[in-house]
C-alpha positions in Angstrom: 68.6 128.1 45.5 66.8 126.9 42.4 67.8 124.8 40.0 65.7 124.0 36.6 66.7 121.1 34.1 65.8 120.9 31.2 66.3 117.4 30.0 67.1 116.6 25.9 67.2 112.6 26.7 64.8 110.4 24.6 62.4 108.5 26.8 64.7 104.8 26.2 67.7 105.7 26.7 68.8 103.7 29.7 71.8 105.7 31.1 70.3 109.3 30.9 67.7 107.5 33.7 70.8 106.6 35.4 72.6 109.8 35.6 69.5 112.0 35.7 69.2 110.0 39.5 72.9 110.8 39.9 72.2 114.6 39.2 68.6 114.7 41.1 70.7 112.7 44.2 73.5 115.4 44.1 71.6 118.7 43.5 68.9 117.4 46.4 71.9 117.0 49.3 73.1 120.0 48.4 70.1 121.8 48.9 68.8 122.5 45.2 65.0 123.2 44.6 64.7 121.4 41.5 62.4 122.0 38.4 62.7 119.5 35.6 61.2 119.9 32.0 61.4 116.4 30.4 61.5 118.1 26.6 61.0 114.6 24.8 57.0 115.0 26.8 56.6 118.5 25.6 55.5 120.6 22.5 57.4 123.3 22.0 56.9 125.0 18.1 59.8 125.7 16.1 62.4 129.5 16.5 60.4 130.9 13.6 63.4 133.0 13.1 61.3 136.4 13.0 62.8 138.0 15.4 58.7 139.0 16.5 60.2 138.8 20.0 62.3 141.2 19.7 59.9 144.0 18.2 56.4 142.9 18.3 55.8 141.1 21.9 59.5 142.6 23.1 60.8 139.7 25.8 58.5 137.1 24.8 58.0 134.4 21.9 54.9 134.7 20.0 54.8 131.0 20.1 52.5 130.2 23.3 53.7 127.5 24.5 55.9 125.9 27.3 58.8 128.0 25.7 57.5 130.8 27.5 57.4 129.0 30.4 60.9 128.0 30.5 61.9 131.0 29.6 60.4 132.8 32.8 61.9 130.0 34.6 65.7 130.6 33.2 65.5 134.2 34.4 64.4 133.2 38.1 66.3 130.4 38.6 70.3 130.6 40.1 71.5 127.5 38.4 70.2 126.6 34.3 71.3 123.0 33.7 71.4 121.3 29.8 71.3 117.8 30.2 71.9 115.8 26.6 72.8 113.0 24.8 75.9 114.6 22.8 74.6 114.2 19.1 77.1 115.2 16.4 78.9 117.3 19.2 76.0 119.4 20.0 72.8 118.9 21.7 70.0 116.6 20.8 67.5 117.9 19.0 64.8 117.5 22.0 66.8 120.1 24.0 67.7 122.3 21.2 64.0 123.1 20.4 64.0 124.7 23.6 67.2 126.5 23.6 66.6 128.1 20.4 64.0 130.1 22.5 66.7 131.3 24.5 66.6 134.3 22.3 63.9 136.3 23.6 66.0 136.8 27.0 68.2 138.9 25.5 67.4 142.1 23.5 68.1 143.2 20.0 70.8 145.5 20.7 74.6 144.9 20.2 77.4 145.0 22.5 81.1 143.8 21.9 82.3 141.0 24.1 85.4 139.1 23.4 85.9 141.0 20.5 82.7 139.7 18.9 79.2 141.2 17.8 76.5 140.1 20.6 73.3 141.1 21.3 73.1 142.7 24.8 71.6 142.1 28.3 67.8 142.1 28.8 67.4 141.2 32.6 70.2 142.5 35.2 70.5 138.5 36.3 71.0 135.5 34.6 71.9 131.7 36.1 75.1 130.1 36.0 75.0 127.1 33.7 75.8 123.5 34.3 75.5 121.1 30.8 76.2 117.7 31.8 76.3 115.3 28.1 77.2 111.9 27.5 78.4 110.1 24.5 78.5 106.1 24.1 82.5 105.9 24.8 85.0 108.6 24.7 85.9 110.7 21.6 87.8 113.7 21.9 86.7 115.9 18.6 82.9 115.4 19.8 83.7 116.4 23.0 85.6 119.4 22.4 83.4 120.6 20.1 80.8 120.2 22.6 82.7 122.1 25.6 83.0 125.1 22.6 79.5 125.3 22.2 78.7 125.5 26.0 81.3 128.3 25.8 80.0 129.9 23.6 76.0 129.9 24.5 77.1 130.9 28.7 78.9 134.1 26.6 75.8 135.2 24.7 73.9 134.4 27.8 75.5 135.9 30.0 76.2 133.2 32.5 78.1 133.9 35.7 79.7 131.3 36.0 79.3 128.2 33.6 81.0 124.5 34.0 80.7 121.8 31.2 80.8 117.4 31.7 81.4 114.9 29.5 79.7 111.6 30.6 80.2 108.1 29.3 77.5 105.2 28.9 79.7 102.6 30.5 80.2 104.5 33.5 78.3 102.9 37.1 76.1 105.5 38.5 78.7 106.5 41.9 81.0 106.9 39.2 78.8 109.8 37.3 77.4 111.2 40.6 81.4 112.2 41.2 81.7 113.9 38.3 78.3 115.8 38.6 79.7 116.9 42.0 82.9 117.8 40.4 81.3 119.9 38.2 78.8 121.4 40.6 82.2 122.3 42.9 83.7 123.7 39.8 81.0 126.4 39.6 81.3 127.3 42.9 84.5 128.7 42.1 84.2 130.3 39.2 83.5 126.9 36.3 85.3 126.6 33.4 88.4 129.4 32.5 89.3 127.9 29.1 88.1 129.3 26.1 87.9 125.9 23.9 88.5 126.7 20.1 86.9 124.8 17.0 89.3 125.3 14.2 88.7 126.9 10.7 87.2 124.2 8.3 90.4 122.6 6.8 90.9 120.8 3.1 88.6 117.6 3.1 91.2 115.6 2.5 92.0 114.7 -1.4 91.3 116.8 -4.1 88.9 114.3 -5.7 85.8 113.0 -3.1 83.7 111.2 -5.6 84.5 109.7 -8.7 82.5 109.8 -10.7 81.5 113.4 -10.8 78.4 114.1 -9.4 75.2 113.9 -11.4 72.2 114.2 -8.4 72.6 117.0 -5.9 69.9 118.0 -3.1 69.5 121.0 -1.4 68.3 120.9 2.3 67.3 124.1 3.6 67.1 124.4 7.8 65.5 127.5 7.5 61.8 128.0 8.8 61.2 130.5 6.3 61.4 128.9 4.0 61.6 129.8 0.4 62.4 133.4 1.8 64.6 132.7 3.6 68.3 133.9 3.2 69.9 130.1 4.0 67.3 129.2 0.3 68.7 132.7 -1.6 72.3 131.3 -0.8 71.8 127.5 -1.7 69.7 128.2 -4.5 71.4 130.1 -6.7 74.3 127.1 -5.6 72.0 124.9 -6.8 71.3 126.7 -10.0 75.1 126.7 -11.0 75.2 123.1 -10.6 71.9 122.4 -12.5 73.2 124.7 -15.4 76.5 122.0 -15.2 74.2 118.9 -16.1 73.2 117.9 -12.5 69.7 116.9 -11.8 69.2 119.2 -8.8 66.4 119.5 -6.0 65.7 121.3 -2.7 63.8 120.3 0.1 62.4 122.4 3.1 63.7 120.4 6.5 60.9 122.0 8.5 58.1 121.3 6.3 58.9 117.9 5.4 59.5 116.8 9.3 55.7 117.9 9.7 54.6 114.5 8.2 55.6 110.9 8.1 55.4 111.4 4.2 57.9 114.2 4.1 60.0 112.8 6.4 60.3 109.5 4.5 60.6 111.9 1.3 63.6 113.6 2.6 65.3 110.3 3.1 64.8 108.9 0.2 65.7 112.0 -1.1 69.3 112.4 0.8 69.7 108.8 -0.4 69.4 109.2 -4.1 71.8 111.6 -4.0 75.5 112.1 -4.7 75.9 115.6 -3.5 73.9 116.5 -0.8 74.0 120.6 0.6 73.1 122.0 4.1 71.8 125.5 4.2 70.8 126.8 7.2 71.0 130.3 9.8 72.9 129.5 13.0 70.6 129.4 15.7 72.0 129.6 19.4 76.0 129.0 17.9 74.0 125.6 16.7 71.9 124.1 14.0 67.9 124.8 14.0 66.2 122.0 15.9 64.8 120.6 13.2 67.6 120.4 11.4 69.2 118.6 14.0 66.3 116.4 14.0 66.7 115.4 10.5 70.3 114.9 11.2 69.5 112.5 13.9 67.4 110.7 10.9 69.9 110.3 8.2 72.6 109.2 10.4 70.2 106.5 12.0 69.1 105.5 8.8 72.9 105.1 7.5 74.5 102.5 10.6 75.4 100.2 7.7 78.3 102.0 5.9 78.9 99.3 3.6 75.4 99.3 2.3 76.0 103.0 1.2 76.7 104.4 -1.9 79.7 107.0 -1.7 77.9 110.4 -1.6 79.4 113.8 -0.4 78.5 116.6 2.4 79.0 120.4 2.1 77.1 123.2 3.6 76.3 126.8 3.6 75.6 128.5 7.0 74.9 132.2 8.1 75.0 134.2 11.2 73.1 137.9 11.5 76.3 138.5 13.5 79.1 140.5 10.9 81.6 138.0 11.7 81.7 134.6 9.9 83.0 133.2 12.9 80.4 132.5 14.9 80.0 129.8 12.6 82.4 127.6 13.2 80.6 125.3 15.7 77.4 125.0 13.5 80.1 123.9 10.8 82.2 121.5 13.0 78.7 119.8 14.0 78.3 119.5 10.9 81.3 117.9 9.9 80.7 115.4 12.5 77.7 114.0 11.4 79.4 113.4 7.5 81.9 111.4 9.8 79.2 109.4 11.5 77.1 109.6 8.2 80.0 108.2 6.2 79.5 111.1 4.0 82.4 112.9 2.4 83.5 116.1 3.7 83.7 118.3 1.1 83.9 121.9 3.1 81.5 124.7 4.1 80.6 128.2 3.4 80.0 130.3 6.4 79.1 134.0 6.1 78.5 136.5 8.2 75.6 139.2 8.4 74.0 137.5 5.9 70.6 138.9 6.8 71.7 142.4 6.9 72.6 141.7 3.5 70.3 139.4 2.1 67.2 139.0 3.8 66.1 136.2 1.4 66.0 137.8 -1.9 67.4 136.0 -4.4 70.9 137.0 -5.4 70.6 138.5 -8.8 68.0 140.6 -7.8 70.9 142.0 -5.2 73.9 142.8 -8.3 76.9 143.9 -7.8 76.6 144.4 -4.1 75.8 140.4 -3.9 78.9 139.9 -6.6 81.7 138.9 -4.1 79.4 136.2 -3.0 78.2 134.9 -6.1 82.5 134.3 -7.3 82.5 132.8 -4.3 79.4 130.2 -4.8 80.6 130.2 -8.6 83.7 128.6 -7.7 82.5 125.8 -5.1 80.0 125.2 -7.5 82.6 124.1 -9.9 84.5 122.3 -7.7 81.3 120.6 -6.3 80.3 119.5 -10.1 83.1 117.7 -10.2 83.1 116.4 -7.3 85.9 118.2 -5.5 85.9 120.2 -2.1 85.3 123.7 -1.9 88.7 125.8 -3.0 90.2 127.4 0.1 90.0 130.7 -1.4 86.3 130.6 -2.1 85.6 129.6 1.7 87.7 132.1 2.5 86.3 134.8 0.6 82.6 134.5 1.7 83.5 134.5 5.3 85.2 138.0 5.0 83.1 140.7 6.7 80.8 142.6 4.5 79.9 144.9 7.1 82.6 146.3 9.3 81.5 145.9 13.2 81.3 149.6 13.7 78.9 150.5 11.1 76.9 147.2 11.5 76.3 148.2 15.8 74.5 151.2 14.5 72.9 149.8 11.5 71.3 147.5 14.2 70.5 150.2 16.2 68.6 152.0 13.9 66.9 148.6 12.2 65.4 147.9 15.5 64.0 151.1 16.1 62.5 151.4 12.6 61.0 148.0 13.4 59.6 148.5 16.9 58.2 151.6 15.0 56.1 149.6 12.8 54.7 147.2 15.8 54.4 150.9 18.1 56.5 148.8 20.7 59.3 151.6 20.5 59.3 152.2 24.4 59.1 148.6 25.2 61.9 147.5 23.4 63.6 147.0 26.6 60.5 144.9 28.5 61.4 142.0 30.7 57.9 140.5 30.8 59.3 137.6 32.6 60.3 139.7 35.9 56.6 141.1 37.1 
């Protein structure tokens, strides 16, 4: 039986070297051959987003790298295990730069599976999953959130059987080897049955956040691509609502500026000069782009003195190239968990679905009248977000209506892939598993 961990802990962090030994000492007496990838030691490139994997090298990333690697690994191994620090209610960003590979095991094609859009099986096998996290002391909204998301990424992976554990830092190390076995027992007999739920984003509390209104507001976009990118045509033309209201309004590519210690400390000091501060980003794996996660992981270290901080408030924007908007929701809890830790304001999100079908980064007057629901619906959070006010209900709820129905989008898809592979004259290979010879 094989086992491969891949481990999201930083290299200081005292208890993931105590329950790693608890996990190595449990999977070795029961007879586990054992590959580990210590991420926070590796290089792995950004999820480009491309989708190249898909039609141009069908099964593998172009990124060469140890992505590839682990890839080829997932597929021959029995048991995958995801083994974090809990960050926001997610994973850390060290392990989520190699997740958000996970897409090339999986082809382009669409399936329905618990009444959802996802894409379909590429390899006849996949491993059960095992994601073992730990936070510094119990808290039940980060952990659900975090049993969700492990839901929801053994469902678009295809896991057998898939079990999810909730460490805790004070715990001695007998204490977490029991619950690893636990866990490990659990799979054995078919892991976790529950379907955890993340709720719809609710009102963010009083109608007023920040008083008074608003006059900075910064865009951050999570996107890799950029300034064409679909997460930019979204917050932009947010942004250039605002701007038109009297706010002094920037954006900032998170990718870019993580590149360099001079971008990084801009996009600090840029978060903290500002009063309203947006999130736009795709959903990547049900989650955040790494990156993005990274930055996260920066701003809220940054802002452990709450008192020290100047009130300032959180939205954001997220999109899925799945039709329904609800795919989103974990991105968006994540994100509502880091304004809690940030001691940011929440004040509400945007989540859309298929917004690449749709969009594909062109900027949304170039789109007219087909882009026109969307647009009411960014005019109206943008004039509750001048004021400083949460997004209305009604807008929220209007962007995250489907603007493709699931029928017509499964053959959309099906034809967009061919014409692709087309291009790349990868039409019969579509359906490769490189990862198999």
């Amino acid at each position: 039986m094989k086992a491969m961990i891949l481990n999201g802990a930083c290299q200081d962090d005292a208890y993931a070297r105590l329950a790693r030994r608890a996990l190595d000492a449990e999977l070795a007496e029961q007879g586990w051959e054992q590959t580990w990838y210590d991420l926070a030691e590796r290089k792995i490139a950004p999820c480009m987003g491309d989708f190249f994997c898909f039609v141009r090298t069908p099964g593998m990333c172009m990124s060469d790298d140890v992505n590839r690697e682990i890839a080829r690994e997932m597929v021959r191994s029995d048991l995958l295990v995801l083994f974090t620090p809990i960050t926001f209610g997610g994973y850390s960003s060290e392990l989520k730069k190699a997740v958000d590979h996970f897409i090339q095991n999986v082809l382009p094609y669409f399936s329905r599976r618990e009444g959802e859009i996802h894409h379909t099986k590429r390899y006849a096998r996949y491993p059960d999953l095992l994601v073992i996290g730990w936070l510094p002391e119990p808290d039940p909204e980060r952990e659900r959130i975090f049993r969700a998301l492990v839901h929801r990424n053994a469902l678009n992976f295809y896991s057998p059987s898939h079990a999810c554990g909730t460490l805790h830092a004070r715990q001695e190390e007998a204490e977490t080897r029991a619950h690893i076995h636990q866990l490990l027992e659990s799979l054995h007999h078919g892991g976790d049955r529950d379907t955890p739920v993340v709720e719809n984003d609710d009102e963010a509390g009083p109608r007023v956040l920040l008083s008074p209104a608003p006059r900075t507001a910064l865009l951050l976009v999570g996107s890799p691509r950029a300034s064409k990118s679909t997460s930019e045509a979204l917050g932009s033309y947010l942004m250039e609502q605002l701007a038109a209201a009297g706010l002094r309004a920037s954006t900032l590519h998170v990718q870019s500026c993580l590149q360099s210690e001079e971008g990084t400390r801009e996009l600090l000091a840029a978060v903290r000069g500002s009063d309203l501060v947006m999130l736009a980003f795709p959903l990547y794996i049900d989650s955040l782009p790494a990156p993005l996660i990274r930055a996260l992981e920066l701003i809220a270290a940054e802002r452990l003195h709450p008192q020290s901080l100047k009130p300032q408030i959180l939205s954001v924007i997220i999109n899925c190239g799945f039709p329904e908007a609800a795919h989103n929701r974990t991105g968006m809890a994540i994100c509502r968990q880091f304004a809690r830790q940030a001691s940011f304001a929440w004040a509400g999100s945007m989540l859309l679905g298929a917004g690449e079908g749709l969009i594909h980064g062109t900027p949304l007057k170039e789109l007219g009248g087909r882009a026109k629901p969307l647009t009411n619906a960014l005019d109206s959070a943008a004039k509750a977000l001048q004021h400083g006010e949460a997004i209305p209900a009604a807008a929220r709820i209007s962007i995250a209506r489907n603007v493709i129905p699931p029928r017509l989008y499964l053959l959309m898809g099906w034809l967009g892939w061919k014409i692709s592979a087309r291009r790349y004259k990868t039409g019969r290979r579509l359906r490769a598993q490189p990862y198999m010879a």
